[in-house]
C-alpha positions, 0 to 999 in steps of 0.5 A: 197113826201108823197102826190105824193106816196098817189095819185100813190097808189089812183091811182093803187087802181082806176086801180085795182078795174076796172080791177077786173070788167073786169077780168073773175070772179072766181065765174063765172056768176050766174046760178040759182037764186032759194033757199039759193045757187043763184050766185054758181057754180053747182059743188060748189052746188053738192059738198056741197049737199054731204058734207050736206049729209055725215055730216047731217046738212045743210052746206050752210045756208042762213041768218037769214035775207033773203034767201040768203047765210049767207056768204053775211052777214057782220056787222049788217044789211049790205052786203059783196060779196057773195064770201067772205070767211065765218070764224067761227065755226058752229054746229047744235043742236037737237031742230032746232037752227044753233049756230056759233062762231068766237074769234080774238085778236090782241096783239099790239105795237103800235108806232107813230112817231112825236111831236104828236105822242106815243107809247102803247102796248094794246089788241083789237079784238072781240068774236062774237056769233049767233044763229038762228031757223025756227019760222013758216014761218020765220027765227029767230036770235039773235047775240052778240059780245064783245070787250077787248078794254076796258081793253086799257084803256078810251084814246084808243091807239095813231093813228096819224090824228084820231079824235072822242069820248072822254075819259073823258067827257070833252076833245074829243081825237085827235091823238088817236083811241077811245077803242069800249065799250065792248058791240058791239052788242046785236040785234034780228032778224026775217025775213019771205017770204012776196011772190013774190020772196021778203024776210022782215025782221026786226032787233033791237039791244042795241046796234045795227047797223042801216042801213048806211054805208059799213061793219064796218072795222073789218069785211071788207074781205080787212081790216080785217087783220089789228089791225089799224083802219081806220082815217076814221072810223068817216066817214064810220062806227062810227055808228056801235056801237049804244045804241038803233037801229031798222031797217026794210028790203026788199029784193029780189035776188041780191037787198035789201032797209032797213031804220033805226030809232036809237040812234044818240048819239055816245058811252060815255067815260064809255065802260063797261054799256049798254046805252038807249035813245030816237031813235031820227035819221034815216037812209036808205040804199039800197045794190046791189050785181051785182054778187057773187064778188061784193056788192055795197051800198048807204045809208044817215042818219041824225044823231042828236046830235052825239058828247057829247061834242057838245050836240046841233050839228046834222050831215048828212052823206052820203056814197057809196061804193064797196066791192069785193072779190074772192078766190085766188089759192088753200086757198087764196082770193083777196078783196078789198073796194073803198068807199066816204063819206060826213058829213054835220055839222049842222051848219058847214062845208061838209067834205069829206073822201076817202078810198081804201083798199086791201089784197091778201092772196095767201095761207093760211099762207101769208096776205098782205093788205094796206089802203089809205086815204084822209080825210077832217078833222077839229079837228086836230088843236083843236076842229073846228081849220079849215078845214085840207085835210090829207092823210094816206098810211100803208102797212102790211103783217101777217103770220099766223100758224094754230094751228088746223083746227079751230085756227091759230096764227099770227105775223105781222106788218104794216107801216104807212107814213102821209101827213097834212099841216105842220102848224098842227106840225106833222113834217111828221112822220112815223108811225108802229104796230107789232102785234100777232094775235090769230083767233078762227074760 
């Protein structure tokens, strides 16, 4: 039963996605693609001139990145659509740096049903900062986020068919999520015009993000709202924590090419220090965004030795995906991801994982989202046990109260039901969170 509600939701989330290709775009069809503002209305444009005018500061940045919108930025070095809605709180200095700011904290009950199930009560979330400045001809940034997940404890919470990472060193943890190290992200950045219309840039952090993959979930529009990561985190966007990354970038308009030299090892079971190593893998990626609703991407990486625990183990991944955003009534939005990974073992299997996500935010009290999963995995029934397709539908909704014109305050709750093959012992359970939420920005 579980398989047939996956494949129907697969299904309407296909349908959904195609529809939002044929649907007449909110933000309608570009009309200049000159300066920091290409792909906006030019009323959107004039108003936020005046705005600009009336508070004395720029209101529409562009990203420390390239000329484009900063509203395009997303984890790293990676792109969402330029409508995405821009959270944080941005103020301008006397000497020329732009500062921005944005906190988000998830108080969570988590219960997981099943033999292999548990339930925790635990904090998550992350405080991000960034700042940047005109350096002669170019743009220069910096930015740091941080997490509380460490504070959960080394075994992360119970997330039933989630593998990766370990707790001790010794074992890797199955059915549970991995806390993120406290340090997610610590990078530098300077782009400049290279002529032409094309924009360089180039990015290092410890840690960083290199050039793989769709935005990290946590900062996906569509799976932003929700405290459960993905089952397929290790697919997707594993690699959005690492010890040592430089990335190198082109782009020019709505088009951007980037590759990345970085640390393979993933995170040890120590979340508070900062590690160093040899940049020993490589990525690239190249990122499309058709229109201000879109932003597609296709990226490869060879990663050597990921796992701790498998030390002589290297990985190829490959990745694609489509995000789409729009805004919705008056303060609502409309997004969406649909993306496909592959991780090659070397030596060892090709697994494949499947995502969709969707939110719908009618107004600024109500978020509804959902998430549906396929995932090849073999690690469930012990470290390479056999190859096991799994599958994972939640539902969720938050409310949210603003508390003032920058905090709002959440109460929400999600519910989960899983398909795997019975001979794994899951006994088909049922899994849920309720949650309050704290989101400054």
């Amino acid at each position: 039963m579980t398989t047939q509600i996956f494949r129907a939701w697969l299904l309407a989330g296909a349908t959904f996605a195609a529809s939002l290709s044929l649907a007449t775009p909110v933000l309608a069809q570009e009309h200049d693609h000159s300066g920091h503002d290409m792909g906006l209305f030019d009323e959107e444009r004039a108003t936020m001139a005046v705005d600009a005018e009336t508070l004395g500061a720029p209101m529409l940045m562009h990203s420390p990145l390239g000329s484009y919108r900063m509203a395009r930025d997303a984890s790293g070095t990676s792109w969402q659509p330029d409508a995405s809605p821009h959270d944080g709180i941005m103020t301008h200095t006397d000497s020329g740096w732009m500062l921005m700011g944005h906190a988000l904290f998830n108080g969570v009950y988590d219960s997981q049903g099943g033999p292999r199930g548990g339930d925790k009560a635990f904090l998550a979330g992350m405080v991000m900062g960034m700042a940047q400045r005109e350096v002669g001809d170019g743009t220069l940034g910096f930015k740091a986020m941080l997490s509380p997940d460490p504070f959960m404890g080394k075994s992360g919470y119970p997330l039933l068919l989630a593998t990766g990472e370990t707790a001790d060193g010794e074992h890797p943890l199955v059915d549970r999520q991995h806390p993120h190290d406290l340090f997610m992200e610590l990078s530098a950045s300077y782009s400049r015009p290279l002529g032409g219309g094309f924009d360089g840039y180039l990015y290092a952090g410890l840690p960083g993000e290199p050039a793989f993959g769709p935005p990290a979930f946590m900062h996906r529009q569509a799976a932003l709202d929700s405290p459960e990561a993905p089952i397929t985190h290790h697919w997707f966007d594993s690699t959005h924590i690492t010890f040592g990354v430089v990335t190198a970038g082109v782009s020019r308009d709505n088009w951007k090419i980037e590759a990345s030299a970085f640390r393979g090892r993933e995170p040890d079971q120590h979340r508070y220090d900062i590690e160093t190593g040899r940049l020993d893998s490589v990525a690239t990626r190249v990122s499309w965004n058709p229109t201000p609703n879109w932003a597609l991407q296709a990226s490869w990486a060879r990663i050597n030795s990921p796992e701790a625990l498998e030390p002589d183990d290297d990985e190829a991944r490959t990745s694609v995906s489509a995000l789409y955003s729009r805004p919705f009534r008056d303060n609502g939005s409309v997004s969406a991801t649909l993306a496909w990974a592959r991780k090659d073992r070397i030596p060892g299997d090709a697994l494949q994982a499947w995502l969709f996500e969707g939110a719908v935010q009618p107004d600024q009290h109500w978020t509804v989202f959902t998430r549906a999963e396929q995932v090849e995995q073999d690690e469930l029934a012990g470290h390479h046990g056999g190859v096991a397709t799994v599958r994972k539908l939640s539902v969720g909704a938050i409310y949210d109260v603003p508390l003032s014109d920058n905090v709002k305050l959440g109460f929400g709750g999600l519910a989960s039901a899983f398909d795997a093959p019975a001979s794994l012992g899951y006994d088909d359970p049922t899994g849920g969170m309720a949650f309050v939420r704290l989101k400054i920005g």
